[in-house]
Every structure is written in C-alpha cells, then in structure tokens.
C-alpha positions in Angstrom: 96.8 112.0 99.0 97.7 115.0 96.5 97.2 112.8 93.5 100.3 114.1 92.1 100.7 111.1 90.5 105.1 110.9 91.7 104.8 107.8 93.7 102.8 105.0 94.2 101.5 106.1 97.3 98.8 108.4 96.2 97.1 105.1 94.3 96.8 107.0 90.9 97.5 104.2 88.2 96.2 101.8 90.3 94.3 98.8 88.7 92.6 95.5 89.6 90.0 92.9 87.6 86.4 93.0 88.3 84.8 89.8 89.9 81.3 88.5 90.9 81.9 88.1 95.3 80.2 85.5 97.0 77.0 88.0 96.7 76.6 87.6 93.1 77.9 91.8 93.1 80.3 93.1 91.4 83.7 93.6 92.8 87.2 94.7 93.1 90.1 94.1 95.7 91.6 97.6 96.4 95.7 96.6 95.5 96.8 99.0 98.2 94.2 97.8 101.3 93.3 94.4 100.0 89.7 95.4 100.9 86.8 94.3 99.0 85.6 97.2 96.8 81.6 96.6 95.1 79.9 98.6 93.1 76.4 98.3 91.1 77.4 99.7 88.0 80.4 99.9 86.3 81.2 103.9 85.8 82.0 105.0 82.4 85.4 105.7 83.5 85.9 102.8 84.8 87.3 104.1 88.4 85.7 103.7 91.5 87.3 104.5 94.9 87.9 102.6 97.8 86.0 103.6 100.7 88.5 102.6 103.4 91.8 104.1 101.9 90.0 106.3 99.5 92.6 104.9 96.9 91.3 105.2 92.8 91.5 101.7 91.3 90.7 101.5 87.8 88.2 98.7 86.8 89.4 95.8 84.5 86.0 94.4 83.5 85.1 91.4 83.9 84.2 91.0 80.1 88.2 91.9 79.7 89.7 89.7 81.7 
C-alpha cells in the first residue's frame, strides 16, 4: 500500500460511520475487510486504521450520523 491515493486499492478516502458494538465500544466496519474496527477515543483526525488490512478509514461520528 503506497498510499498514492490512484486507485481504490490503497484504502485512502476510505470512510465508514461510527457505532456502539454489542460491547458498548466504539466501532467501525473497515469497507475494504468488513472487519470490526474499535477504538477508545475518537482521534482528532478522525482516522484510525484497520489492524487486519491496515486500510485508513475515516471516522463518521456517531454524533454526525
């Protein structure tokens, strides 16, 4: 992943909505993996990664959606 930001397949530009799981955390599903990506805080800019295809999804939050 070069992060070149030409295709789709380096997951730049990639977004999804924040959600509370079953856990009462909060979470995202990673749009390239499906996985379930959780996370305490929120980061400032909004991005967090997924740990399984190391994809950058961009946070909707949760007060947004």
């Amino acid at each position: 992943m070069s992060g070149c930001g030409s295709c789709s397949a380096c997951g730049i530009g990639d977004k999804a909505r924040e959600y509370k799981n079953d856990f009462g955390e909060s979470a995202v599903r990673c749009p390239v993996c499906e996985r379930e990506v959780t996370f305490d805080k929120l980061p400032e800019n909004r991005k967090v990664k997924c740990a399984y295809c190391e994809t950058v999804i961009e946070v909707i939050p949760l007060l947004l959606n």
